[in-house]
N, C-alpha and C positions, 0 to 999 in steps of 0.2 A: 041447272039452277045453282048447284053449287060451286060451281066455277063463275060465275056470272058475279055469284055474289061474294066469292073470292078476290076477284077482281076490282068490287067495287067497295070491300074495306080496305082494299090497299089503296084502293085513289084518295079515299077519303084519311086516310091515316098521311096520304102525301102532304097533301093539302092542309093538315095540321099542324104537321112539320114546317112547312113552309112560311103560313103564318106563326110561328114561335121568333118573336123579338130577338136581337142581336145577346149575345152572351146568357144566351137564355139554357145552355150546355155547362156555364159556367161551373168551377169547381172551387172558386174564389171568392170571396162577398163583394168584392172590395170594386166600386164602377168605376172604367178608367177616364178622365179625358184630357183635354190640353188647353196648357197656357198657350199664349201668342198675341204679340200685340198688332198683327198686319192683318189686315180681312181679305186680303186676297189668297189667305192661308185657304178658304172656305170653296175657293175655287179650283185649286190642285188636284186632279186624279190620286195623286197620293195620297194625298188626305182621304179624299171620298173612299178610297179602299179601306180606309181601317175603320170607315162606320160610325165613327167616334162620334155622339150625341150630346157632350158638355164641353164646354171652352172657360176659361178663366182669363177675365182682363182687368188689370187694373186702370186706374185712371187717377188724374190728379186732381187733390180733395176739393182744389179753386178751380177746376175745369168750368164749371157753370159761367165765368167770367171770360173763357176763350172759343171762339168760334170756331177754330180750328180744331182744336181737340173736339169738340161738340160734334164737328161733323165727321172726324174719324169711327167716333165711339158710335155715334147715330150711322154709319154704312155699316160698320162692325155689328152691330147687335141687328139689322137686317139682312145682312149676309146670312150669320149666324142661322137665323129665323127660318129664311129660303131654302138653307138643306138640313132643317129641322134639328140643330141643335141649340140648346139651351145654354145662355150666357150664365155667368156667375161672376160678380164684378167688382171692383175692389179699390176703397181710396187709396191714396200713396200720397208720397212728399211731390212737392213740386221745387223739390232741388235736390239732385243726387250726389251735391258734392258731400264728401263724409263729416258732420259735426256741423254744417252752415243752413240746416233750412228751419225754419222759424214754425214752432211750433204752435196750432193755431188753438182759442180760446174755443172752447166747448160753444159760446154762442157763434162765432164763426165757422164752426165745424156744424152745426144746428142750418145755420141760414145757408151756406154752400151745399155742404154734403145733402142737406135736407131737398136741396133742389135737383142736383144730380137723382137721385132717388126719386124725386118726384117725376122726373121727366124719364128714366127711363126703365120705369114701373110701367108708365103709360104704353110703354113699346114690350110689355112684357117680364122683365127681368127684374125675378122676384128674390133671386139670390146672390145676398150681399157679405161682404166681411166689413169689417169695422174700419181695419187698418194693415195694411201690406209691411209685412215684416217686421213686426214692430217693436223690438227691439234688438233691430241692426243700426248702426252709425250713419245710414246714409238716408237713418229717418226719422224726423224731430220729435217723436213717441219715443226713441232710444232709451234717454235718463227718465225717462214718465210715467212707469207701469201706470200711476193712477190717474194722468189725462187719459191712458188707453180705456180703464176701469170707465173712466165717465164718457168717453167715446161712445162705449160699449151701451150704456144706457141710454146714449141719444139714438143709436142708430135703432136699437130695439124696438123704438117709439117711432121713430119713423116708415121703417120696414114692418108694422104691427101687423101680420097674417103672412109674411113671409118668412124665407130661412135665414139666420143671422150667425155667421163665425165670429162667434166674441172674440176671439186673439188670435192673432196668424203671427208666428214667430219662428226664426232661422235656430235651427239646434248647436248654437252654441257653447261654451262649458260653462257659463255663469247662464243660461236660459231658466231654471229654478227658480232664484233668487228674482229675476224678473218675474214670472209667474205668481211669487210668493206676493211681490207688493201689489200684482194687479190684483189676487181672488182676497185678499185682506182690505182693500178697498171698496169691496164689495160688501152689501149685506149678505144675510144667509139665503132670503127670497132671491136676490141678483141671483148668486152663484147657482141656483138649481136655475136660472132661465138661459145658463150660459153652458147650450147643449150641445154645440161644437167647435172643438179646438183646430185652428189651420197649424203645420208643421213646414216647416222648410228643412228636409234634410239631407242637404247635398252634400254634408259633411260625411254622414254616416255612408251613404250611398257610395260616393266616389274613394274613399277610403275603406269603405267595406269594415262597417261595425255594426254594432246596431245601436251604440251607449247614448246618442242623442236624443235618437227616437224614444229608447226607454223611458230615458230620465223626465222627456217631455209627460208623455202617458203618466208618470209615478205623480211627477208634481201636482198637474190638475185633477187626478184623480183623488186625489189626498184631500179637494172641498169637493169636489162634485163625481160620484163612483159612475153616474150617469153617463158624462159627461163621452161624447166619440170622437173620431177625430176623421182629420182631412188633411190628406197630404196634399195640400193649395201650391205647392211649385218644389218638385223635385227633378233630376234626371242625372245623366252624364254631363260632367264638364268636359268639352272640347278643348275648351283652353279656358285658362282663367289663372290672370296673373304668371307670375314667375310660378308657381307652384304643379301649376298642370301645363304644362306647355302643351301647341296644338296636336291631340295627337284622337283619329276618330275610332279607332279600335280599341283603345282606352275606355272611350266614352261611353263604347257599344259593351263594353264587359261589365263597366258601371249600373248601365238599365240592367243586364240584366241582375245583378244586385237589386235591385231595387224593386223590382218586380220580388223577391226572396224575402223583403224587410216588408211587403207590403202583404206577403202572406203568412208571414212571421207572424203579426199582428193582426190578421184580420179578426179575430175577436171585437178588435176597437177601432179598426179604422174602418170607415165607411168608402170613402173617393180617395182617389189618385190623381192630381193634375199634373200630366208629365210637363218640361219645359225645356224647350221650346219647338216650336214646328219648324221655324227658321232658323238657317244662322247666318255667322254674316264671315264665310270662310277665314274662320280665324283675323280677321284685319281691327277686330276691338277687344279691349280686355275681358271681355265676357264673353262665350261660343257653347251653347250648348244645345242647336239647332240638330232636328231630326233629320234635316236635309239641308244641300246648301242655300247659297242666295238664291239659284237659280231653278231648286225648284226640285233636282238631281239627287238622291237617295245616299245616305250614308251608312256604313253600319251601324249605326244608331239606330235608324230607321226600320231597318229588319232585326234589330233587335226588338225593338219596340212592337213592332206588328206580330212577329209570334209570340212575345210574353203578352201581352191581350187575349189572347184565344181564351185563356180560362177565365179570364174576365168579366165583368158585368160591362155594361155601355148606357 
């Protein structure tokens, strides 16, 4: 009998184990997952290995007006769905030359954005940010902390019972001063409903500091102590610009930085969206794919899948 029943708290002990969730060993707070704007990211064996259960996509704010995008975003967020992870989705400029795209009126941001939102709530996707990077040059938010502030208020309203990142911004060295005029545009009731901050820090990360990330945390924290964050698109750059030329061992020494600066902080960050799953072999000025065009693993990639292990998902 006591072997028997030896036996059969180890089966059941198995079988607890086995049901226990991905990252459920974690040693990290912080849940990881990825940007990428191609759904057939959703299809790669290598993808399905690292388990990853959120994706990050942005879309552009006037898409409701293009059919084409409409049906990308609409395969994408059912892809998504099929191997169970959860979209989080994000307007952006609809012109990425730097300083040219027209900044749209809170009521055109209401009547578009509102409709993107409405249609793909319908299909699930209950987590939104406001505005993709918002202030970098290649997005008509840039000189606007306070269209972002009223952004911020329309999408709340539209998104009402779901998650909303009031400000997703790149760690620049004036990124403060931008901060400073979105949360002063705000009332004091705003600032406490604006409970997570997006970061972009590929500064920090690829240069290996951490003074972006800081200074981001110090500034929002300074109206709202609450307030957590989300690292909404970080990683290695592969290439970008004259400044990193192509180089993928670079890139892979970068995550794993980054993975460092994300438990450096884990006090206040809650997610990580690594970027990108693809790349596009160095042939455009931006490269910072986990893998190449073809689908083929880079050290990026095995960077990435063992710094996850202590991860949430």
């Amino acid at each position: 009998m006591r072997i028997k029943r030896t036996i059969l708290l180890g089966a059941v002990a198995a079988l607890l184990l086995a049901a226990l969730p991905a990252g459920a060993s974690a040693s990290v707070g912080v849940a990881v997952g990825l940007g990428e704007q191609s759904y057939s990211m959703f299809e790669q064996p290598n993808f399905q290995a690292l388990n990853i259960k959120k994706a990050r996509y942005f879309i552009k704010w006037n898409a409701i007006d293009d059919n084409y995008q409409l049906a990308q975003a609409d395969t994408y967020v059912a892809q998504a769905k099929a191997e169970g992870v959860k979209v989080f989705m994000t307007p952006s400029t609809d012109n990425l030359a730097l300083k040219r795209a027209k900044l749209p009126s809170v009521a055109q941001y209401k009547s578009k954005v509102g409709a993107l939102v409405k249609r793909y709530r319908a299909q699930g996707v209950t987590e939104w940010g406001v505005w993709n990077e918002a202030n970098h040059n290649s997005q008509p938010t840039y000189k606007s902390p306070k269209r972002a502030a009223q952004f911020f208020k329309t999408m709340y309203s539209l998104n009402r019972g779901g998650t909303t990142v009031a400000l997703d911004v790149l760690d620049q060295t004036v990124v403060a001063k931008y901060i400073d005029t979105f949360y002063r545009s705000l009332s004091r009731s705003w600032r406490s409903r604006a409970k997570i901050v997006g970061i972009h820090n590929y500064s920090d990360v690829n240069r290996k500091h951490f003074t972006g990330t800081a200074n981001i945390i110090k500034a929002v924290r300074r109206y709202n102590s609450k307030t957590k964050f989300w690292l909404t698109e970080t990683g290695g750059l592969v290439e970008f610009g004259g400044s990193f030329p192509c180089n993928e061992k670079r890139a892979a020494s970068a995550i794993n930085y980054m993975f460092t600066i994300a438990k450096k902080y884990d006090r206040y960050v809650d997610r990580l969206y690594g970027y990108s799953y693809f790349g596009n072999d160095c042939q455009e000025r931006f490269d910072a794919g986990l893998v190449n065009a073809d689908g083929s693993v880079r050290p990026g990639y095995t960077a990435f899948k063992k710094g996850i292990k202590t991860y949430r998902r």
